[in-house]
C-alpha positions as CSV (number, residue, x, y, z in Angstrom):
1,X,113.2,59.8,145.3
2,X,109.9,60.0,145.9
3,X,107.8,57.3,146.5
4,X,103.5,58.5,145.8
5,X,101.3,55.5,146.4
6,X,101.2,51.9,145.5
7,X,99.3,48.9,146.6
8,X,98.9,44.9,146.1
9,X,96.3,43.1,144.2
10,X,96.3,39.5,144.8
11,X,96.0,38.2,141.0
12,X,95.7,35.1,139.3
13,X,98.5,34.2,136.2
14,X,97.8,31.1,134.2
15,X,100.3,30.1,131.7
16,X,100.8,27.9,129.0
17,X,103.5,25.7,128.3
18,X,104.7,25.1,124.8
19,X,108.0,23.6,123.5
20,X,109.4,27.7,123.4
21,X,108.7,28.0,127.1
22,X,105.3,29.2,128.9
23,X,102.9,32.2,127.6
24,X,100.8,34.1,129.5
25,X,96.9,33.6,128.4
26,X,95.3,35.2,131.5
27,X,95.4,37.4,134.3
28,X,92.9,38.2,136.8
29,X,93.1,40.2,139.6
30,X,90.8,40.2,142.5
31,X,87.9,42.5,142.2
32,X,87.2,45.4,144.4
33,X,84.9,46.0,147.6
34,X,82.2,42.9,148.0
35,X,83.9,40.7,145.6
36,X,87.3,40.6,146.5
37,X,87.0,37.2,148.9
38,X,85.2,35.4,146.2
39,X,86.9,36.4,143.2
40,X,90.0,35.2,145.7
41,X,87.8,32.1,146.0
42,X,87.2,31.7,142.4
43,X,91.0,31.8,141.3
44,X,91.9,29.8,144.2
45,X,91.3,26.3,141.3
46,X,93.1,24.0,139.6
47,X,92.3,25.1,136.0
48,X,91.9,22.1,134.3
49,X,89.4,20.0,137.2
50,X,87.8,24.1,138.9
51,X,89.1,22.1,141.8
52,X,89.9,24.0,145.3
53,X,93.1,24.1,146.1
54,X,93.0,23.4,150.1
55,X,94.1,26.3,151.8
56,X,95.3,28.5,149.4
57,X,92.3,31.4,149.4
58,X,92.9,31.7,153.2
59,X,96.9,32.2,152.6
60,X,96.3,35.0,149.9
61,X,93.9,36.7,151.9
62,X,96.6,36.5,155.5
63,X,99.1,37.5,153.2
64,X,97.0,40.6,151.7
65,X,97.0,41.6,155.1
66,X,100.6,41.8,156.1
67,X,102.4,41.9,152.6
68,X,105.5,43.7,154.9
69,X,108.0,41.5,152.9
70,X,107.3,42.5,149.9
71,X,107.8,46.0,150.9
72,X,111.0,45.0,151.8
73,X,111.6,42.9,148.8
74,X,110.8,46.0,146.2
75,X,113.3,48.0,148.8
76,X,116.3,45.9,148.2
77,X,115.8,45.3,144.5
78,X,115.6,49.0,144.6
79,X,118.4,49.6,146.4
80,X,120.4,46.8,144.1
81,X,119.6,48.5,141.3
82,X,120.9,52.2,142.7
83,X,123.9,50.1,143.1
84,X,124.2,48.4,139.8
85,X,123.9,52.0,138.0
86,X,126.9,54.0,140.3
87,X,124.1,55.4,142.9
88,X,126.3,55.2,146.2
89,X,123.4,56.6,148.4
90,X,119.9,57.5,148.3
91,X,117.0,58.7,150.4
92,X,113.5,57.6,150.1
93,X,110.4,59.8,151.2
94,X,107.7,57.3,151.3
95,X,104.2,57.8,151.0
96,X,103.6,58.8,154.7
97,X,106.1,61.7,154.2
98,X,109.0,59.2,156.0
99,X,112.9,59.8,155.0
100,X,114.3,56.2,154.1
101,X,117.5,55.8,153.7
102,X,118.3,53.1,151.3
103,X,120.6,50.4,152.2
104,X,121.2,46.8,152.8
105,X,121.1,46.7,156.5
């Protein structure tokens, strides 16, 4: 396999509830270049009150910058799957041109 690019937008959900579960009614992701703190900022609220929510901007943006264990999170579902469907072994060349060998150590 061969992995080409990929990246992580931090993104707002906001759901609904209703008495046949929860719906989605909006999603918004950061924006690009000089608005990507605020619009952070922005979705950083308790929707009802537009309330803060004390800390939370600052935690999206840290993790934005090291988001290593989600790498390693889309690597073992990966590798799970592979496993689910008969694949005994597989190699992944990441985007830096890197063999990976895919396994749960």
């Amino acid at each position: 396999m061969i992995q080409n690019s990929g990246g992580v937008v931090p993104t707002a959900l906001t759901f609904r509830k209703s008495a046949d579960g929860y719906s989605l009614i909006e999603y918004e992701p950061a924006k690009d270049g000089g608005g990507f703190l605020s619009s952070i900022k922005e979705f950083s609220t308790y929707p009802e009150s537009g309330e803060a929510i004390s800390g939370l901007a600052k935690d999206i943006f840290n993790h934005y910058e090291d988001y290593s264990d989600l790498v390693e999170l889309q690597l073992n579902n990966l590798y799970e799957h592979l496993q689910r469907n008969g694949m005994e072994e597989a190699f992944l060349i990441n985007h830096q041109g890197e063999t990976v060998h895919l396994s749960k150590e």
